[in-house]
N, C-alpha and C positions, 0 to 999 in steps of 0.2 A: 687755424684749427687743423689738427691733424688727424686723419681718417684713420679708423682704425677698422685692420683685416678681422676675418673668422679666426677663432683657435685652433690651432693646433694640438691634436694628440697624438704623442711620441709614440713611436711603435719600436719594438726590441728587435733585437738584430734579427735581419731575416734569417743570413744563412753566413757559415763558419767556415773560409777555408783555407787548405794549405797553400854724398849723398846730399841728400838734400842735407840733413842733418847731422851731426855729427853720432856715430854708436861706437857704444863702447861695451866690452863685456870681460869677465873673468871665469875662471873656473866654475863651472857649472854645477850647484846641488840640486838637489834630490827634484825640485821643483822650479826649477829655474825655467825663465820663462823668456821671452820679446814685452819688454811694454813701451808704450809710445807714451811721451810726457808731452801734454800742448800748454803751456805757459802762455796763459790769454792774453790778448791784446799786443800791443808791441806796435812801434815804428810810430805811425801817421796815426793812431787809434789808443790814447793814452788809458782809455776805459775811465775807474772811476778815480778821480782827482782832489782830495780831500787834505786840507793843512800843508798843501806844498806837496804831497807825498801822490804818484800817478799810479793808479793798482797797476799799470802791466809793469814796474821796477817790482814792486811786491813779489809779483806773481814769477815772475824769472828766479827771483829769491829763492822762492822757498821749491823752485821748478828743479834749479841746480842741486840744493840740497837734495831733493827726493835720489835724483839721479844719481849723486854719491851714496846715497844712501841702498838702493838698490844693486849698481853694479856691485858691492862692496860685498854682496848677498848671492854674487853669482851671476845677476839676470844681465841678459841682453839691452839694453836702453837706446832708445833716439828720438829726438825734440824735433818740435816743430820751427824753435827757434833756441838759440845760447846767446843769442844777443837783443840787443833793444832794434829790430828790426819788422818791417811789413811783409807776414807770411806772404801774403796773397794778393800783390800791386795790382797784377796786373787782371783782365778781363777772360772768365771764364764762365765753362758749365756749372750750373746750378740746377737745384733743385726749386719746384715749385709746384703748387699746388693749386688747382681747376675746379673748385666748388661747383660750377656748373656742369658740369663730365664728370666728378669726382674721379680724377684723373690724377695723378703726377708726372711734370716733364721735367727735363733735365736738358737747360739750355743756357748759352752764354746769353747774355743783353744790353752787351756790348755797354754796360755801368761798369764803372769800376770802383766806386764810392757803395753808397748807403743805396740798396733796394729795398722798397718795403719797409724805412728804418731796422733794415740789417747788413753789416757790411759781407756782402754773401762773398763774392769772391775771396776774401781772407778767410773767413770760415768753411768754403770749400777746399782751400788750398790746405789747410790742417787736416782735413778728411784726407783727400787724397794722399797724403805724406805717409798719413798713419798705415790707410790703405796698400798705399806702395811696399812697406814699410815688413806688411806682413804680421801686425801685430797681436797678439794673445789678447792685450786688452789697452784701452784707451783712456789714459787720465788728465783731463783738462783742470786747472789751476787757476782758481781768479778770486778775486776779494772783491767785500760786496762795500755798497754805501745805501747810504736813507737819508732822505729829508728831513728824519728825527733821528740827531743824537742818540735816543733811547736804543733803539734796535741794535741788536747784538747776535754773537755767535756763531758755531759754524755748522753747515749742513751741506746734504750729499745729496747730487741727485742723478739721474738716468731716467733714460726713453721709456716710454711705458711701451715700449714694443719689444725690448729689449731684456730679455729673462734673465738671462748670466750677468748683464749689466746690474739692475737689482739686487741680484746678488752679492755681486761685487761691492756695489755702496754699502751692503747692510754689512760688510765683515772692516770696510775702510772705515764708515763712521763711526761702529763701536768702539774703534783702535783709537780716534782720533777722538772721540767723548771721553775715554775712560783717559786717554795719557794729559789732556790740557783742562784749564779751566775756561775755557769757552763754554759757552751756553750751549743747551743742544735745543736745534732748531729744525734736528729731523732730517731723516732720508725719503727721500721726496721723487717722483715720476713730474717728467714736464718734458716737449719738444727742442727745447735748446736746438740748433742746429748740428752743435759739432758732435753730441753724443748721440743725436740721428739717425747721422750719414756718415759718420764712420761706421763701417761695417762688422767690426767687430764689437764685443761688451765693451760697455764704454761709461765712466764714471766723469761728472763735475761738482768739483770741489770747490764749493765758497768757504772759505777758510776765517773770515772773520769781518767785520765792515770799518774799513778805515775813519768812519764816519764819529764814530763809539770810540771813547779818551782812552778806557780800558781796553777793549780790541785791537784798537790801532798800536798801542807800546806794545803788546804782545807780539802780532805779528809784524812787525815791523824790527823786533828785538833777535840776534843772532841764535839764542836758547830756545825763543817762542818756535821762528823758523825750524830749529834744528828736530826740536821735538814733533811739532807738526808733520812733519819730515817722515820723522821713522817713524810716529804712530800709521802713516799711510802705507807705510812699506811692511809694517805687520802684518797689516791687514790685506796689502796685496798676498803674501807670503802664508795668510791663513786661507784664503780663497783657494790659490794653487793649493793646497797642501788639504783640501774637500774633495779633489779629483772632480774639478766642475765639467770637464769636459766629455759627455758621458755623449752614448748615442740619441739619436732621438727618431731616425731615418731607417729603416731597411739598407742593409748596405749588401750587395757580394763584394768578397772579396778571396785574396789568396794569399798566399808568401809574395807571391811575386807574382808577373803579368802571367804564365801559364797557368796559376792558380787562379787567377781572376776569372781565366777566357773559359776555365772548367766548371768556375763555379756559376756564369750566367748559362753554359750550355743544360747543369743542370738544372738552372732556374727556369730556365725554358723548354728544355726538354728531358721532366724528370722521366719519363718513359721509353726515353731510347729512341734512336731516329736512322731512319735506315739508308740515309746519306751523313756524312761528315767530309768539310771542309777542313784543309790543312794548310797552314802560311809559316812562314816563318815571323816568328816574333822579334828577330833581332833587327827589322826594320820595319818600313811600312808598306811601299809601292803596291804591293801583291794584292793586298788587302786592300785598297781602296775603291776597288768595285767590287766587292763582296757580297755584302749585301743584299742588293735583287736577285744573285742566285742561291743565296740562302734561303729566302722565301720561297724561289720558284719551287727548289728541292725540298724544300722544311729542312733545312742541314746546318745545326749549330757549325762554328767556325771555331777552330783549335788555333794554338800556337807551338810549334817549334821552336829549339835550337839547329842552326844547319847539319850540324855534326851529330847531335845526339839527342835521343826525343827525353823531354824531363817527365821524371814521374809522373805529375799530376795529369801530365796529357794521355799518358798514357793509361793511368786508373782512368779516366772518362771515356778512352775509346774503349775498355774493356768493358765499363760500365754502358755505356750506350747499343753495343752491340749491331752494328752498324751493316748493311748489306755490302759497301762499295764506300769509299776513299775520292777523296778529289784533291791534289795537293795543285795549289795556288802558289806560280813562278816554276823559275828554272832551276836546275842541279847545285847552282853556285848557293840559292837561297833554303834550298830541301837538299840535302844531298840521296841517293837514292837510297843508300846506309840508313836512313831517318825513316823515308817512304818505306823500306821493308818493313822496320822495328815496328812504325806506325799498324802496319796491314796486320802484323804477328798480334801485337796488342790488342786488337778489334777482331783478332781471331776468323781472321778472311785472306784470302788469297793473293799474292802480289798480283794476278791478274785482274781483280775487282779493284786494283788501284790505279786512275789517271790522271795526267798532270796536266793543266791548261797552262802552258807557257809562251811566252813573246820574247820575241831578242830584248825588248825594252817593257818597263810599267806602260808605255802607249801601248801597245801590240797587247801584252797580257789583259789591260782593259777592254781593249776592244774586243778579244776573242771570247772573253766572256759575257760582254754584253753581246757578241754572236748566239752565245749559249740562251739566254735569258730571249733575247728578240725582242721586237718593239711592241709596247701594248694596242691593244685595239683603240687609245688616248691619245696614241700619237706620240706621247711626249718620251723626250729623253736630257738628261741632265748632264751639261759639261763642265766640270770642274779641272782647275789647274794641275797640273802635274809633279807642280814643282814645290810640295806641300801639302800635307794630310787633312787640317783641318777643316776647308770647307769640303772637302768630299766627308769626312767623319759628320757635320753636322746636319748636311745632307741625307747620309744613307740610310734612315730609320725610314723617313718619306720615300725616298726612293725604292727601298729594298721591300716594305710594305706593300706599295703600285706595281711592283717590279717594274719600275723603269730603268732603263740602263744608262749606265754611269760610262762616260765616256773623259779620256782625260785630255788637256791641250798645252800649248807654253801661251804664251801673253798673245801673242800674233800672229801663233801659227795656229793650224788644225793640227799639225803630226799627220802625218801618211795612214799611220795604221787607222785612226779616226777618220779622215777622209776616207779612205775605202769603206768603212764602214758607210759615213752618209751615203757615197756612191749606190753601195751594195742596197740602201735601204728606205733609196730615195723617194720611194710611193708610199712610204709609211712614216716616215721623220716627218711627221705636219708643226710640230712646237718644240721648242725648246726652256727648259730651266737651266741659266746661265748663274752659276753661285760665283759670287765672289765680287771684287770691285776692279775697277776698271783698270788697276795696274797687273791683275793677276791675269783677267781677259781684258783687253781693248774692245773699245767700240768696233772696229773695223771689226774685227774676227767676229765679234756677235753680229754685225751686218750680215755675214753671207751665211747665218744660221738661221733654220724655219722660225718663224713667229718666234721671235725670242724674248723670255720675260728675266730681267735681271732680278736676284734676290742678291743681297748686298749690302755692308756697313763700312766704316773706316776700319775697323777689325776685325782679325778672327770672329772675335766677342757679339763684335756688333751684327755681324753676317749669319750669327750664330745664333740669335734672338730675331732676329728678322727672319730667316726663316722658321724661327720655332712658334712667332704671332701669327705669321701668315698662313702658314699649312698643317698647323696644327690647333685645333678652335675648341673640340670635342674635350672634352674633363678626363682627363687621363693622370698616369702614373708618367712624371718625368722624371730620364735616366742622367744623371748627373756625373761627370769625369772631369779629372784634370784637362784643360784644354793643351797641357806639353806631354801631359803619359799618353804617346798616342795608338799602344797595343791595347790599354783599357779603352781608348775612346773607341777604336774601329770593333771591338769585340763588343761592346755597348750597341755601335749601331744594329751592327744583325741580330742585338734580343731585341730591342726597341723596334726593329720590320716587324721582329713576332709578334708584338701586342700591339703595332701600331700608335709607339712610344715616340716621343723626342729626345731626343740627347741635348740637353742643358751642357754648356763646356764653362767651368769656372776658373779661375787665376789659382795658379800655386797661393794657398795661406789668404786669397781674399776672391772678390768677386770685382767681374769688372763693372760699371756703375749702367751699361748695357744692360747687363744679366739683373742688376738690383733693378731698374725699370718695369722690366718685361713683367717679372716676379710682384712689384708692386701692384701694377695695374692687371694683371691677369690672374690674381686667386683662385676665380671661380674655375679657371682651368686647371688647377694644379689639384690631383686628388690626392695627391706625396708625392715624397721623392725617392727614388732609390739611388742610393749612392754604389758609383762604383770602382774598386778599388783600394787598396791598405793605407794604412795609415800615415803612409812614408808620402804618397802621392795627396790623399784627402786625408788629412786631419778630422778628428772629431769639432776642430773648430769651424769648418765648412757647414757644418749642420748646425748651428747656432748663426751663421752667420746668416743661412735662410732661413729659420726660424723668425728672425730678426726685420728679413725682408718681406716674408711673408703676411706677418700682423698687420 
């Protein structure tokens, strides 16, 4: 039985601103899309076996056809299988469900067969593909049987968690009632596995019951297939062609990452602030301890080009109206040409503008965790250097506490960190150590105070682990590409503001990390705000939490 979340009400844009499988695709029209085909059963898992005839041969059938059928249309395509093979041999994470906890975990169990009379590992391994895969929408393929002969026809179903999914059925099975003479047996909500947990809308097709003298010659017939076929592909082709992918989320966004970082500084500071932070947007280092002095200062965070400051930074610093400048790094990263235009734009003096710079991102981190100081808590958080996102996941928490963000390599402390512990040694009492233990070793968190690790096998994972742990309170979570990493670090210092988390998700999907946290932690999510265009977050990100949310 599957648990079902609170609803969700969609809210309108907040604010407006400037293989595994084989794919195949063609020239792209108007609505050309990514669909994933999972043609059920296969290899060791015949499904149902009626007259000599195994549904997963069926289901490959009429799986290819679709697939011809669609590239031929423009779209993007990739299977879970082209051959009579076992997606998913082998032993993995799964999904399951804790009626006692009303909980969801996601673990391997070391089955590689039937759990629960379900073969999970094969049916995770079609999620994850489609997952990997990046896809628009997910159509699984199978044909049905019965212990009576009588039963007939075809029907469509989806997640009842799943909205765009829904929808999707209601526009496939009208294509596929109206073009065959199958029975219609209804578009239908049920838990199925693979239309679930994949993450994105996700349709199953029982296409007919091998069981039934009439059903079975049809779909088993080259014409039956063929039309089956493209009535699915209409129907895919009428969905795209609704514009399903609408927002549902608050999102800032911009043209591009300097439009982004303008549109959360005015998300956060519609009233002007009389500090501003400046980084260069063409990388990240500078930025990674940002943060806690954003909060100490209340100083939204800009971004640059090295050479020449872009518009939209520059309406924000004229719109903010700022007393003083802080540009974050060195001349190679700000050149001074930039820092003047900046000061002209905010209509302040080059002398109200200062630059915190270090020979290296060590030395810059640490001089501005000089600036910020250690809290009367003690604590201070060391994260890697060699990599933006567990300091990005970090900094909403940190920059919130202001505790200072200090950075390290695997084994070492870096000098410039070390003299700070030196310098700060009657006040460093604890440590938050982000990341896992190939980024810091054990040995290096040894000679750090009271050290508590937060940490996953990934980004992802490290990323929900510290957003369960230190963040409990029912808030607004701030959502980014976990790779645009000028969106994630301008995320963390509005998320200090409101004492927000940054949520980091996969290009085109979510990692099965982030679908957990989200499952089991509703009551902490009061929305989401998305951040960044549509080139980074898709409108499908927001359906895909939508999706995880219920």
């Amino acid at each position: 039985m599957y648990r079902r979340h609170r609803p969700v009400i969609g809210a309108s844009m907040l604010l407006a601103m400037i293989a595994l499988a084989s794919t195949l695709t063609l020239a792209s029209p108007a609505h050309a899309a990514r669909v994933f085909i999972d043609p059920g059963h296969g290899g060791i898992y015949p499904g149902a076996v009626y007259a000599g005839i195994a549904e997963k041969t069926v289901n490959l059938q009429i799986a290819l056809r679709l697939r011809s059928e669609l590239v031929a249309r423009g779209h993007t395509v990739t299977m879970s299988r082209t051959s009579d093979v076992t997606v998913g041999p082998t032993d993995r994470a799964t999904w399951r469900y804790d009626s006692e906890t009303d909980t969801w975990d996601w673990f391997a169990d070391g089955t590689t067969r039937y759990s629960d009379g379900v073969p999970r590992d094969d049916l995770q391994a079609r999620c994850d593909r489609a997952n990997a895969a990046g896809a628009d929408i997910f159509i699984s393929i199978h044909n049905n049987a019965s212990i009576t002969s009588a039963a007939q026809g075809y029907e469509t179903y989806s997640a009842a968690e799943d909205r765009l999914g829904a929808t999707l059925a209601t526009f496939v099975h009208r294509e596929v009632v109206d073009a065959t003479p199958l029975r219609d047996r209804g578009a239908k909500t049920t838990g199925f596995y693979v239309i679930r947990w994949s993450h994105m809308p996700a349709i199953l097709a029982e296409c007919g019951f091998l069981s039934n003298a009439s059903d079975r010659a049809y779909i088993t017939s080259a014409s039956g297939q063929a039309t089956i076929a493209r009535a699915i592909a209409d129907g895919v082709d009428g969905y795209f062609a609704s514009d399903p992918y609408r927002p549902i989320w608050p999102r800032v966004a911009g043209n591009r990452r300097y439009g982004t970082a303008a549109g959360l500084s005015l998300d956060g500071w519609p009233d002007g602030a009389g500090t501003v932070l400046l980084a260069t947007g063409e990388n990240w280092p500078d930025a990674l301890a940002s943060a806690p002095l954003s909060h100490a200062l209340d100083a939204p965070l800009l971004l640059t080009g090295r050479d020449s400051l872009p518009d939209e930074t520059a309406a924000e610093l004229a719109r903010l109206m700022p007393e003083r400048l802080i540009v974050l790094g060195g001349t190679d990263a700000v050149s001074p040409e930039v820092a003047a235009a900046a000061a002209r734009a905010a209509s302040i003096e080059e002398s109200a503008t200062e630059r915190i710079q270090g020979a290296n991102r060590y030395e810059t981190a640490a001089l501005i965790a000089d600036r910020v100081g250690v809290p009367e808590s003690g604590h201070v958080c060391v994260v890697t250097g060699s990599g933006p996102a567990d300091a990005v996941s970090i900094s909403s928490y940190a920059g919130a506490n202001e505790i200072p963000v200090l950075l390290v390599r695997p084994d070492d402390m870096s000098a410039p960190t070390a003299a700070f512990a030196a310098a700060h040694a009657d006040t460093w009492r604890s440590t938050l150590v982000i990341g896992g233990t190939s980024v810091i070793t054990p040995a290096l968190e040894s000679t750090l105070p009271t050290a508590t690790r937060l940490a996953g096998p990934d980004r992802y994972a490290t990323n929900t682990a510290i957003v369960q742990t230190l963040f409990t309170d029912p808030t607004v979570h701030y959502v980014a590409n976990g790779e645009a990493y000028p969106d994630c670090l301008t995320a963390g210092v509005r998320g200090a503001k409101s004492v927000s988390p940054i949520l980091l998700v996969q290009p085109r999907t979510l990692s099965n990390h982030t679908r957990l946290y989200i499952e089991n932690h509703e009551t902490r999510i009061e929305s989401f705000t998305m951040v960044g265009g549509l080139t980074v977050l898709p409108y499908l990100h927001d359906w895909m939490l939508d999706k995880a949310l219920r």
